[in-house]
Z-matrix of the N, CA and C atoms (Angstrom, degrees):
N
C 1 1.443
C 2 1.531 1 110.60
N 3 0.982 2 130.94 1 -63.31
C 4 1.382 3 128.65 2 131.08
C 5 1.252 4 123.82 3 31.11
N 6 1.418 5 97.92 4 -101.87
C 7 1.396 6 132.53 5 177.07
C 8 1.564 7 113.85 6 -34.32
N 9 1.499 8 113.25 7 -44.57
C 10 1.514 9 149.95 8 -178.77
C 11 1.521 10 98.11 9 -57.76
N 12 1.360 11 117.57 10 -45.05
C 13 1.426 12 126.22 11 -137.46
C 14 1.366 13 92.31 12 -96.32
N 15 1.731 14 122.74 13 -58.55
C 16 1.753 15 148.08 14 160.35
C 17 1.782 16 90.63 15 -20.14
N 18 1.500 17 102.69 16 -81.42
C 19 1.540 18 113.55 17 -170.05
C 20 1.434 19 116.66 18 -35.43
N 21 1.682 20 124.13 19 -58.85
C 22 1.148 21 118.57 20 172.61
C 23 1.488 22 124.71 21 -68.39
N 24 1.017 23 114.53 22 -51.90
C 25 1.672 24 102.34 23 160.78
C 26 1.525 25 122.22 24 -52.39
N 27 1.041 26 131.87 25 -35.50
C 28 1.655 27 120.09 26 168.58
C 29 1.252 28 100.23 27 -52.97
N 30 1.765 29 120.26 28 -58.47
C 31 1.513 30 119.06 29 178.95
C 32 1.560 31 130.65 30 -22.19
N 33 1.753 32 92.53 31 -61.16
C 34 1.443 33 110.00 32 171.84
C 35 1.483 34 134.79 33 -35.46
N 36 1.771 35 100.53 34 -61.34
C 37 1.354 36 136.40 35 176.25
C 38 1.241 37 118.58 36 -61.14
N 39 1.359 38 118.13 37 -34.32
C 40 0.924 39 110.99 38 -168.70
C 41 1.738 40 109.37 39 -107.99
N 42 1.256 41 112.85 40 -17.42
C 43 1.752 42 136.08 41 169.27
C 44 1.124 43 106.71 42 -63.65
N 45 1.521 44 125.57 43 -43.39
C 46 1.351 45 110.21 44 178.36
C 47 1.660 46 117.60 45 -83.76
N 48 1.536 47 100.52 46 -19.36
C 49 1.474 48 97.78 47 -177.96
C 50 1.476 49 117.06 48 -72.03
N 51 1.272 50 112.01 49 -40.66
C 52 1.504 51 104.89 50 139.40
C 53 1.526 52 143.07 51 -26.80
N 54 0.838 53 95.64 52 -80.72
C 55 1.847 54 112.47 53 172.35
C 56 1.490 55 92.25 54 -45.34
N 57 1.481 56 126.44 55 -87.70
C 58 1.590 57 129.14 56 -134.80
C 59 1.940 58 91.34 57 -64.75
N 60 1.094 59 123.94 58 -27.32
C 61 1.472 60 134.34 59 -168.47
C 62 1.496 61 126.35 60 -93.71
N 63 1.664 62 100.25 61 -38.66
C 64 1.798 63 95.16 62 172.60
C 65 1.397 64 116.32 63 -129.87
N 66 1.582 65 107.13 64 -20.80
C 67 1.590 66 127.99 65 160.82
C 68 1.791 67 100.79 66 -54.64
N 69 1.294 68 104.47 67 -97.25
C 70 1.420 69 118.06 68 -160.80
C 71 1.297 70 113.99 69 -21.55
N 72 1.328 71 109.12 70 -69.39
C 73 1.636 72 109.45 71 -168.89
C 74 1.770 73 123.22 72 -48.56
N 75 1.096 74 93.32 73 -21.81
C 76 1.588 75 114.49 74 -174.51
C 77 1.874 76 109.97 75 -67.39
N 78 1.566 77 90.44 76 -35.63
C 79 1.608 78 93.37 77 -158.80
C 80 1.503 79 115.68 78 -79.76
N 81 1.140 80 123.51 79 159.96
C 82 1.938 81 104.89 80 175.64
C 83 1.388 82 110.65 81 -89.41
N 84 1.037 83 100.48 82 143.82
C 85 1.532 84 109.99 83 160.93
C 86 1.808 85 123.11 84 31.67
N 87 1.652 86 88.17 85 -91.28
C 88 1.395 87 109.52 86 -170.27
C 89 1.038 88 111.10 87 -70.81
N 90 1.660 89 134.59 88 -1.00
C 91 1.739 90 135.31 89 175.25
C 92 1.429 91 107.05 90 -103.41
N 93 1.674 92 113.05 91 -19.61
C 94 1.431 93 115.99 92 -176.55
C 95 1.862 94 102.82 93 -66.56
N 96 1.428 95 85.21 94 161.03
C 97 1.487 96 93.23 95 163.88
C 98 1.571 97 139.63 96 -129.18
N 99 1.326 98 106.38 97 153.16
C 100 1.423 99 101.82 98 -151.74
C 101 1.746 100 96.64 99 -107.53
N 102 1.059 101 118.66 100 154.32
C 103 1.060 102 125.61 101 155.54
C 104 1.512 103 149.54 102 -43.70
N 105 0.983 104 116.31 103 105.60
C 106 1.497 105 129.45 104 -147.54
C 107 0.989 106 131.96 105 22.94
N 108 1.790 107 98.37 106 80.22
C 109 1.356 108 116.91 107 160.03
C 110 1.699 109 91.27 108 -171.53
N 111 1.262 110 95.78 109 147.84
C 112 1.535 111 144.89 110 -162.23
C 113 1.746 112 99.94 111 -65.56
N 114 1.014 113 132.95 112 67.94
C 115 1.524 114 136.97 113 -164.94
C 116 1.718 115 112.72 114 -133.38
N 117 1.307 116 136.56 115 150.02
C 118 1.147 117 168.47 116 167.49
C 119 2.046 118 92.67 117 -21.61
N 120 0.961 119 117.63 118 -25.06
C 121 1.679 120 122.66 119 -167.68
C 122 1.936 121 89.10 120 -107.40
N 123 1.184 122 118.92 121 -19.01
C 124 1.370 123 97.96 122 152.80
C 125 1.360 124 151.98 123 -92.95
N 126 1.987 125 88.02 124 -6.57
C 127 1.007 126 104.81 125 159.94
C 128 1.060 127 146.04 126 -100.17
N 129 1.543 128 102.61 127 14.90
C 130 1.462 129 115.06 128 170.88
C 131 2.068 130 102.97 129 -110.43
N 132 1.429 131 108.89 130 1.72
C 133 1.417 132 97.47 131 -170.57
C 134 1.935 133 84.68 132 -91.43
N 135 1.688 134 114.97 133 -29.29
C 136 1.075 135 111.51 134 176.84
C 137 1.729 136 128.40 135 -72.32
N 138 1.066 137 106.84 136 -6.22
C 139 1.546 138 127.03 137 173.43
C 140 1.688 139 117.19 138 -82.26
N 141 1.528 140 106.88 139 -34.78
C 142 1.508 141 106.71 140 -170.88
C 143 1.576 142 71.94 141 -111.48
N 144 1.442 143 162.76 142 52.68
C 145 1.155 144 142.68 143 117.24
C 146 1.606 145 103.84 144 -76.96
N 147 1.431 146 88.38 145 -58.53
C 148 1.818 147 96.80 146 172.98
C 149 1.462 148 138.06 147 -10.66
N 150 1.475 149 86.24 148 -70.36
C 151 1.715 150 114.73 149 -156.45
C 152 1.718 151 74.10 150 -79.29
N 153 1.377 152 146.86 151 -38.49
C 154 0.965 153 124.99 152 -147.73
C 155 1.829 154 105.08 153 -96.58
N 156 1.149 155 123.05 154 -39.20
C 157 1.545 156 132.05 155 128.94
C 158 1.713 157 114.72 156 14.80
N 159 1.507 158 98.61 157 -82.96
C 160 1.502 159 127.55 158 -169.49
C 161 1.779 160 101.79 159 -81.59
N 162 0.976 161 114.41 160 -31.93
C 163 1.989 162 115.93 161 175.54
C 164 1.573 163 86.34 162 -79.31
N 165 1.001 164 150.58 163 -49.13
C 166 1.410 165 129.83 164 167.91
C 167 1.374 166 136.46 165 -36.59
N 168 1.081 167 110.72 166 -76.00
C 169 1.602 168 139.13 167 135.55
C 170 1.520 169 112.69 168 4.43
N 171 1.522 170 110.07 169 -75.76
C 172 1.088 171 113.95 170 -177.83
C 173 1.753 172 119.94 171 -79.35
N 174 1.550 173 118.56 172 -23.51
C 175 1.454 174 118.57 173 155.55
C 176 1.364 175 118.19 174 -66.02
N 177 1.914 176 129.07 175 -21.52
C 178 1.687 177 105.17 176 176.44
C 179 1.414 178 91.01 177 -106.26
N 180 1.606 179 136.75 178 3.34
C 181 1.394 180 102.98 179 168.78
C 182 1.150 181 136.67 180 -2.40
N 183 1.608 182 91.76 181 -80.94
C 184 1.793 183 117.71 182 174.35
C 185 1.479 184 123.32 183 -35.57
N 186 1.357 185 124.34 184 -35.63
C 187 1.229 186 136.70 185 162.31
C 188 1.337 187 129.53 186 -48.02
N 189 1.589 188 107.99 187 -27.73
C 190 1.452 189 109.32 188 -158.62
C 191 1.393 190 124.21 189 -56.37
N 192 0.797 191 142.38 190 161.13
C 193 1.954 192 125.41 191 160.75
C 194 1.496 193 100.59 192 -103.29
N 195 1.534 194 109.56 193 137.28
C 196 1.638 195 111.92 194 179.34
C 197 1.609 196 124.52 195 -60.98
């Protein structure tokens, strides 16, 4: 559970540092996102949390104990 908990927060931290840093600036306008509110730039900060989530996941598989 733990382990679960580590994984998604690295996800987080490190998804947005992405996004807000080499994502964002890139995007125009109308894909960026604004601050609290529910728009197209959260769904791409929630996409590279994602994918980065699940690329975790699948690199400690191997680790697991049964």
């Amino acid at each position: 559970m733990l382990a679960t908990w580590v994984r998604a927060l690295a996800a987080v931290v490190a998804g947005n540092a992405l996004y807000f840093l080499l994502l964002a600036p890139t995007l125009p306008a109308s894909l960026g996102h604004r601050p609290f509110a529910i728009d197209a730039g959260l769904g791409g900060d929630f996409l590279v949390c994602l994918v980065l989530y699940l690329t975790l996941g699948r690199l400690t598989a191997g680790r697991r104990r049964p």
